[in-house]
C-alpha positions as CSV (number, residue, x, y, z in Angstrom):
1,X,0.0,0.0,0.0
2,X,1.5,3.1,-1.0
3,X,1.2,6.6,1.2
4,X,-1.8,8.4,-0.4
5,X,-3.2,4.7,0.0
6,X,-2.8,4.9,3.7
7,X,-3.3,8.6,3.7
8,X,-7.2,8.0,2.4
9,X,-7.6,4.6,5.0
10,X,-6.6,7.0,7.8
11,X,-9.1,9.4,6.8
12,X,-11.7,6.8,7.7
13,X,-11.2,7.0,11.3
14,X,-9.7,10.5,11.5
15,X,-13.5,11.5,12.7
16,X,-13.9,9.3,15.5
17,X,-10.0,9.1,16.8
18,X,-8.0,12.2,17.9
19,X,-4.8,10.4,17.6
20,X,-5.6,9.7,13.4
21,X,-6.5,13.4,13.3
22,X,-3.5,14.7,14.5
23,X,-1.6,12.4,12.0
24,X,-4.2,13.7,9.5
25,X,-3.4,17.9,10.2
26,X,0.6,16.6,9.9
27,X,0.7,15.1,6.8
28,X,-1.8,18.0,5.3
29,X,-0.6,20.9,6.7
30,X,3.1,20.4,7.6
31,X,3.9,17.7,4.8
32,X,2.0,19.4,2.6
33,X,-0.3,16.1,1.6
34,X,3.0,13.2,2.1
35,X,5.1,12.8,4.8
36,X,8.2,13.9,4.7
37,X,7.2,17.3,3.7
38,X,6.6,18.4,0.1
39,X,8.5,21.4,-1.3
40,X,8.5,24.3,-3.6
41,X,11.8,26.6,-3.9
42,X,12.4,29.9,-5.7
43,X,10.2,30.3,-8.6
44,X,7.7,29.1,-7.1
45,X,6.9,32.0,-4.6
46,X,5.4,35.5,-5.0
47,X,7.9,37.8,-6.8
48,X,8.9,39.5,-3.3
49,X,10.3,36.5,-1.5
50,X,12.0,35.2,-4.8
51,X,15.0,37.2,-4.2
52,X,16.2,35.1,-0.5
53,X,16.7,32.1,-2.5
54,X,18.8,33.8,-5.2
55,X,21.1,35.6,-2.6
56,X,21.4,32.0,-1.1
57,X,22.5,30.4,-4.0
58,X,24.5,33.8,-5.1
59,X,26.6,33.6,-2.1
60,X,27.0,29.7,-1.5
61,X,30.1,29.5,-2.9
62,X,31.6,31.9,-0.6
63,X,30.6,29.8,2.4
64,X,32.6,27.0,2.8
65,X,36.6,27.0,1.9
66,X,39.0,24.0,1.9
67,X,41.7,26.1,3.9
68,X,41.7,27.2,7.6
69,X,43.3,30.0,7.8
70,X,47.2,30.0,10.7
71,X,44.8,32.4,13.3
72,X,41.6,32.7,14.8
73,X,41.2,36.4,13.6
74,X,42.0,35.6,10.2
75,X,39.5,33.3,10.1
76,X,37.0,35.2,11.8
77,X,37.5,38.2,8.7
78,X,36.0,35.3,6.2
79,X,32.7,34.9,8.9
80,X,32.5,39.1,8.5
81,X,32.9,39.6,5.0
82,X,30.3,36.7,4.1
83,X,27.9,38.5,6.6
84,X,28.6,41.9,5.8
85,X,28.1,40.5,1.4
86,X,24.6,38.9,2.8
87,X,23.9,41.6,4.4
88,X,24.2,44.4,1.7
89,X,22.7,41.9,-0.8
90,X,19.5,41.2,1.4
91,X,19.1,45.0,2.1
92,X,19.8,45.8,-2.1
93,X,17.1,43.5,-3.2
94,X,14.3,42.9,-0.9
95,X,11.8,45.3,-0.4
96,X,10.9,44.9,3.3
97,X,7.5,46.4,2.6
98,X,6.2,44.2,0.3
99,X,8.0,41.3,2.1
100,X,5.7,42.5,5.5
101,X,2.3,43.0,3.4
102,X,2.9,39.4,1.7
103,X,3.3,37.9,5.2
104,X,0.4,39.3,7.1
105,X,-1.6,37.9,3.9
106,X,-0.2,34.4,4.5
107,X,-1.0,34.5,8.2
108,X,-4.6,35.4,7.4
109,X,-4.8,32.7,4.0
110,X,-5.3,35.1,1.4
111,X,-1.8,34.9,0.0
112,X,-2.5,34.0,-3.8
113,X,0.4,31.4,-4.9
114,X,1.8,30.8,-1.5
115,X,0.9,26.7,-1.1
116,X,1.7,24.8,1.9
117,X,4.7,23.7,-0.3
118,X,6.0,26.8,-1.1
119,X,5.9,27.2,3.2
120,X,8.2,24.5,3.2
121,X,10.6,25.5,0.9
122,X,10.1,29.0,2.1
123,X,11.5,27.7,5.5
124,X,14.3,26.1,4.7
125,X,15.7,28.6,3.0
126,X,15.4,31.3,5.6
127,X,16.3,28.7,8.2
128,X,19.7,27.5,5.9
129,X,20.4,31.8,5.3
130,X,20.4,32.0,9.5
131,X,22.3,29.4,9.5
132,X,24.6,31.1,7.1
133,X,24.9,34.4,8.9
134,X,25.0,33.4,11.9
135,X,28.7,31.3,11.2
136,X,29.8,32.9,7.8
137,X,32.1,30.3,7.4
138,X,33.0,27.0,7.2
139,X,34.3,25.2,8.9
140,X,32.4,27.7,12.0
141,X,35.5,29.3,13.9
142,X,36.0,30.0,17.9
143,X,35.7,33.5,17.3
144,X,32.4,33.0,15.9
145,X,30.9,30.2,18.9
146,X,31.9,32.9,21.4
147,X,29.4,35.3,20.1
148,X,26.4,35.2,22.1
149,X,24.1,37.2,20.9
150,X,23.9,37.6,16.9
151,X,22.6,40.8,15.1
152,X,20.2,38.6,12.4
153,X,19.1,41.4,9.5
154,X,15.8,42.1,9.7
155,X,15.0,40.6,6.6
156,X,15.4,37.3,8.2
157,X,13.8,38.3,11.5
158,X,10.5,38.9,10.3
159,X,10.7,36.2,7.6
160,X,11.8,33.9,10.7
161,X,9.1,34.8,13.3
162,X,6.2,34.2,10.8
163,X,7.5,31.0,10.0
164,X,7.7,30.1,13.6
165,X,4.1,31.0,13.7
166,X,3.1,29.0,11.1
167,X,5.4,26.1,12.6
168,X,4.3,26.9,16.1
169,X,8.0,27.1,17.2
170,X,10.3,30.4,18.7
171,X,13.9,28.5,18.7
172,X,16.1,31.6,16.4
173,X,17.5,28.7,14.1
174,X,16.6,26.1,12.5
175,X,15.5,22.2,13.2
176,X,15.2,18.6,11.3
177,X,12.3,19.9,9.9
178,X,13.7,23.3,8.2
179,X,17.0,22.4,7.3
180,X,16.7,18.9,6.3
181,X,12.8,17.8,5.8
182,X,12.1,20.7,3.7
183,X,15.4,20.8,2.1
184,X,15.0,18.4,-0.7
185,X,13.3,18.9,-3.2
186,X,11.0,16.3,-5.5
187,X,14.0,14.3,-7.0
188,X,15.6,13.8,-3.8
189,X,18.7,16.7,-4.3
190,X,19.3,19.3,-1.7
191,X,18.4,22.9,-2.4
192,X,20.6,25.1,-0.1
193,X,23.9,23.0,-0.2
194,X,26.7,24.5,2.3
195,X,29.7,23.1,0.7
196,X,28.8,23.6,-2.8
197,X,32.3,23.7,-3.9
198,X,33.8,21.7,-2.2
199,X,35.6,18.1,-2.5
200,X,33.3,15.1,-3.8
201,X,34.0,13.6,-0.1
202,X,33.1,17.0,1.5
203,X,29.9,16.8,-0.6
204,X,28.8,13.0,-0.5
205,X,29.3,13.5,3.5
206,X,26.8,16.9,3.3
207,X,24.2,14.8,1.1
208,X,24.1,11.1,3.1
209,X,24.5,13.4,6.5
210,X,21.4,15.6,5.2
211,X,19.5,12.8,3.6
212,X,19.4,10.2,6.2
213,X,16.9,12.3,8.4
214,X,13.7,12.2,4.8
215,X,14.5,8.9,4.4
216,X,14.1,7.8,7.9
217,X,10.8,9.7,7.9
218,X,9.6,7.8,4.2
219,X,10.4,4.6,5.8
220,X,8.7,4.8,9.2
221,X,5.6,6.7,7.5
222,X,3.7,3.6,7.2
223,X,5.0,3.1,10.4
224,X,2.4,6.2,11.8
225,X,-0.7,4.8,10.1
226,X,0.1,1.2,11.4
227,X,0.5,3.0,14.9
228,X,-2.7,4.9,15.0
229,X,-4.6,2.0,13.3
230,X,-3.6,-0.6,16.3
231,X,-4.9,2.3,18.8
232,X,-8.3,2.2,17.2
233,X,-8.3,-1.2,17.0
234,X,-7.2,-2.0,20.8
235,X,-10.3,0.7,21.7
236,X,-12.6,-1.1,19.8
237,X,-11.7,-4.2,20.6
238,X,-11.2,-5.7,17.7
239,X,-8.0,-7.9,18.8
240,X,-7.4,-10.1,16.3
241,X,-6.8,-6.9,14.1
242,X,-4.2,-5.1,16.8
243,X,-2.2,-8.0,17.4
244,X,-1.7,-8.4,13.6
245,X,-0.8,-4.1,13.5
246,X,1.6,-5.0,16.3
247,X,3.3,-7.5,14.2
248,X,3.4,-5.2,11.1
249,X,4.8,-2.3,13.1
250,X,7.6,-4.4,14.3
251,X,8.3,-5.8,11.0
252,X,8.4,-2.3,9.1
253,X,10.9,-1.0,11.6
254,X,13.2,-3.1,10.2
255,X,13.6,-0.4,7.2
256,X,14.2,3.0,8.8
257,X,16.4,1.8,11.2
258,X,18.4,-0.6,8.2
259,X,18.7,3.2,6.5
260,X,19.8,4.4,9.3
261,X,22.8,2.1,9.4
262,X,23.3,1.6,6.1
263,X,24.2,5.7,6.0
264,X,26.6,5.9,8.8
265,X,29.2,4.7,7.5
266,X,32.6,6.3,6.4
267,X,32.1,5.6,2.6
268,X,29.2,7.7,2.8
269,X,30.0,10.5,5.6
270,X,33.5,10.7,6.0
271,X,34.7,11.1,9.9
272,X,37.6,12.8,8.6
273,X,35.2,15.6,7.1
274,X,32.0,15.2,9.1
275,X,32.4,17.2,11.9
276,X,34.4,20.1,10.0
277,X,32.2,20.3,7.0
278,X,29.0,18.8,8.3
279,X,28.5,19.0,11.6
280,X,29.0,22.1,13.2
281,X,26.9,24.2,10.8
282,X,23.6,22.9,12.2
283,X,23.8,24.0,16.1
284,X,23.1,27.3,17.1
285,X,25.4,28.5,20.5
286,X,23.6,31.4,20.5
287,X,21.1,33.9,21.8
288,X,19.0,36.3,23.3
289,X,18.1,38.7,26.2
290,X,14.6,37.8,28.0
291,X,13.9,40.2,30.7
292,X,17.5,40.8,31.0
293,X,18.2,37.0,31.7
294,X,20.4,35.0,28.8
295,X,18.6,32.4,27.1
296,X,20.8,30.3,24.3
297,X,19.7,27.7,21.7
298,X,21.2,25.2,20.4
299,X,18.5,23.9,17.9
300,X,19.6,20.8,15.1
301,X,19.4,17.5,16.6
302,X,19.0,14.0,15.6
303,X,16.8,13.6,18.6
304,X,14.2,16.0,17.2
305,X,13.4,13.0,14.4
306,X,9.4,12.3,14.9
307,X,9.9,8.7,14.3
308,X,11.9,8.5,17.6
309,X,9.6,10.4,19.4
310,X,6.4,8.5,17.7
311,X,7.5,5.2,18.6
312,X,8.8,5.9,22.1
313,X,5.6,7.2,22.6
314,X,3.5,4.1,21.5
315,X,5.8,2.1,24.0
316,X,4.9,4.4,26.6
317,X,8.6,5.6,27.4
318,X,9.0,8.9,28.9
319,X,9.5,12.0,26.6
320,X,13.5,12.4,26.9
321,X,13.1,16.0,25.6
322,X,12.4,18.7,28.2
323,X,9.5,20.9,27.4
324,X,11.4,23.7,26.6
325,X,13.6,21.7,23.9
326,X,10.4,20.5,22.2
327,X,8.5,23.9,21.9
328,X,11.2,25.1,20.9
329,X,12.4,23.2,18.3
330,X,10.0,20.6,17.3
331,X,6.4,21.8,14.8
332,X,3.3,22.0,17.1
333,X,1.5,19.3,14.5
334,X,4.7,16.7,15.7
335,X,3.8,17.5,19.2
336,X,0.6,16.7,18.8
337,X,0.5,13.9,17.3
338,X,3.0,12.1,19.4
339,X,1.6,13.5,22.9
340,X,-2.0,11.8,21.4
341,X,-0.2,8.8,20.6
342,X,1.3,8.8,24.4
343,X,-2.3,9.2,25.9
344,X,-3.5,6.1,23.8
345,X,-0.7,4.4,24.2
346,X,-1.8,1.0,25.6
347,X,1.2,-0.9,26.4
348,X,1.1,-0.5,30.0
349,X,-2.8,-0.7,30.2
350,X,-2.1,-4.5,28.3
351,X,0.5,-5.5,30.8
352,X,-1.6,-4.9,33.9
353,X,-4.9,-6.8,32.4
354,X,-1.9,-9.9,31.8
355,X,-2.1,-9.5,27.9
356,X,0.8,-11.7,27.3
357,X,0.3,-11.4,23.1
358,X,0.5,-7.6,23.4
359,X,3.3,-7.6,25.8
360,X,5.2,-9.9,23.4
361,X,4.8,-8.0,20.5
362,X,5.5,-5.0,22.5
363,X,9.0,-6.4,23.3
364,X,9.8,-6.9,19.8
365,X,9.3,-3.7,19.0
366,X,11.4,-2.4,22.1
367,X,14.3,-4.7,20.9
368,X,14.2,-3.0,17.3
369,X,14.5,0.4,19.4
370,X,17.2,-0.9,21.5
371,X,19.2,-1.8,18.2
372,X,18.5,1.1,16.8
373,X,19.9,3.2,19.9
374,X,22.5,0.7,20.1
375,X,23.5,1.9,16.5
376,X,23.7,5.6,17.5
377,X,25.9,4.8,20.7
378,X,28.1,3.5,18.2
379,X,28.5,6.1,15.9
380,X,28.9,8.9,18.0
381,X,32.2,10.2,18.2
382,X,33.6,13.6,18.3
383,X,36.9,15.0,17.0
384,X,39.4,17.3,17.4
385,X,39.1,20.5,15.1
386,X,42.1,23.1,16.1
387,X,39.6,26.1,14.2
388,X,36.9,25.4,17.0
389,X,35.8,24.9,20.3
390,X,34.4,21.8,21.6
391,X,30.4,21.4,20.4
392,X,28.0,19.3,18.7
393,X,24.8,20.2,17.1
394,X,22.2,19.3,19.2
395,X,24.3,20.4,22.4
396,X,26.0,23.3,20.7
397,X,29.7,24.1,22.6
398,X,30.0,21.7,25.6
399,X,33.5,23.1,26.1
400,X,33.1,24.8,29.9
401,X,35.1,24.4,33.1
402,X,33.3,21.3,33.4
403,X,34.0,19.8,29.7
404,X,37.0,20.7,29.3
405,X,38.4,18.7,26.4
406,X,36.7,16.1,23.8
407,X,37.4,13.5,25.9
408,X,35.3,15.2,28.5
409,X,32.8,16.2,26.0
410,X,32.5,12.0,24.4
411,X,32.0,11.0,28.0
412,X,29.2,13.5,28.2
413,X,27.5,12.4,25.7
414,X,27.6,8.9,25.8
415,X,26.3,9.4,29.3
416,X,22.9,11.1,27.6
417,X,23.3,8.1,24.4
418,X,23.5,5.4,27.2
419,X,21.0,6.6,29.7
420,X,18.2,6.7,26.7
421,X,19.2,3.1,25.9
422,X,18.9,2.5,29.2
423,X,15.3,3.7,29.3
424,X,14.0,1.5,26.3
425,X,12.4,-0.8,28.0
């Protein structure tokens, strides 16, 4: 059964199930009718916002350089100039006015030519040009990760909070969802590159790195429906068909996590590159001022991926993201769907009437879980860059007092990859 196919059987019980609605609102209004998201870049927008994907493209080549420059100063001069050239670009050529008229008409729906695709696209690009500024170089430099607080130009500031809006997020960069979910485009190529010019290594590393997250998300699709279905079935009480969901669900997580690793491997994202070219570009380490009390983000994870969160929440685990991290990084539609599929969840609820099919199946679906977290643990390393502190892109910079050194900083982290595989029970 293809998507659409399970798209339309899901809209048969979206009416009398919450947790099928939300699914339903995801995959129309964030993924634009599929899941992962649909897209439309460039042309494809009104005439005003055209111009932020030509200065992206424009200036791409500019970003990323094969060199790093003796001294932290020198370096930091590349990260100035590429801002200051965005800058003076995105002030030449967009006219704020007309940018601010077409957004209050896309908040209210009476934007003419402005899909839910195009919203897509439209995010990634000014989540990728954010991204940009904020580092102006690659690989990012020291001088850049001790900046704190970042003067965005406005062009991207009110582009940014209207898509957070939209998106029902405030984190000031991006997520899995803007720079990798709506980063592809219909043949499976990534629109806003970051190393366009750069080595066929650098490159394949950007593309597998980038690419692993969509095709996660088209492999455990099938997943959702499988997962909602079951939930409706258990409530109904129509056993013979939940136990047979149960057995598909466990069967199809074969795939996503086989991608998964399938991808991380050297062949496809070099260590030697990944953390210089790859890596760094992604976090955040920044922030702002609320009532005079600093508040930073660090923003890309791997742990924002909905199919973690889904399934983890059909197994009735704890959510390992704190509040704060999920509102501010992760689309209000994601939320929703997996808090719904945590209230229905019916694992424990199985257990304590002595269901010993569910809890079965239920364990084979933790094992699959367990390998995939098992897998991660693996894979996670950190190395040494000289231009650079210590960081990662879901923690940003871990170097402090406490963290001294990457040693310090691998030993933090496997403590958080080790404690979640801990909890996968």
């Amino acid at each position: 059964m293809d998507y659409m196919a399970l798209c339309r059987e899901l809209l048969l019980i979206s009416d009398d199930h919450e947790t099928a609605g939300y699914l339903q609102d995801l995959v129309v209004f964030d993924g634009a009718g599929n899941w992962p998201p649909q897209t439309n870049h460039g042309n494809s927008w009104p005439e005003p916002l055209r111009p932020y994907h030509e200065i992206y493209l424009q200036l791409v080549p500019t970003l990323s350089c094969a060199t790093v420059l003796p001294n932290d100063s020198s370096n930091y001069r590349r990260c100035q100039d590429y801002r200051a050239r965005m800058r003076m670009l995105l002030q030449d050529r967009i006219v704020i006015a007309d940018v601010a008229t077409l957004l209050s008409d896309m908040e209210a729906g009476s934007c003419v030519g402005f899909d839910l695709k195009a919203y897509n696209g439209f995010y990634a690009c000014i989540a990728l040009s954010r991204h940009a500024f904020r580092w102006g170089t690659i690989p990012i430099v020291k001088a850049a990760q001790e900046e704190k607080i970042i003067d965005i130009p406005v062009e991207l500031e009110i582009t940014w909070r209207c898509l957070c809006r939209h998106f029902g997020l405030y984190s000031q960069g991006g997520n899995v969802t803007s720079n990798y979910f709506c980063n592809f485009n219909d043949r499976d190529q990534i629109v806003y590159l970051i190393n366009e010019d750069m080595s066929e290594v650098t490159r394949t590393a950007e593309y597998h790195f980038g690419h692993v997250f969509p095709a996660i998300e088209k492999a455990a699709s099938p997943v959702y429906y499988h997962v909602v279905n079951s939930i409706f079935q258990y409530e109904t009480d129509n056993k013979g068909a939940y136990v047979a969901s149960l057995h598909i669900i466990e069967r199809l997580l074969r795939q996503p996590i086989k991608i998964y690793y399938d991808t991380l491997v050297d062949s496809k994202i070099s260590r030697s590159i990944w953390m210089a070219y790859c890596q760094g570009f992604q976090g955040w380490a920044a922030g702002e001022l609320i009532d005079g009390v600093y508040f930073e983000y660090d923003v890309l994870s791997g742990n924002q991926l909905p199919f973690c969160h889904i399934i983890d929440a059909f197994l009735g685990l704890e959510c390992y993201l704190t509040d704060q991290n999920r509102e501010g990084y992760i689309p209000v539609r994601q939320r929703d769907f997996s808090d719904s599929v945590r209230k229905h969840s019916f694992r424990q609820q199985a257990k304590r009437s002595g269901d010993s099919v569910i809890e079965a199946e239920m364990e084979k679906i933790v094992r699959r879980m367990r390998i995939f977290r098992h897998t991660h643990c693996a894979c996670a390393t950190l190395l040494t860059a000289p231009e650079r502190l210590v960081m990662t892109a879901g923690k940003s910079v871990l170097e402090s007092e406490e963290i001294p050194d990457v040693d310090a900083a691998i030993d933090f982290l496997d403590d958080i990859l080790v404690k979640r595989l801990g909890e996968t029970r």
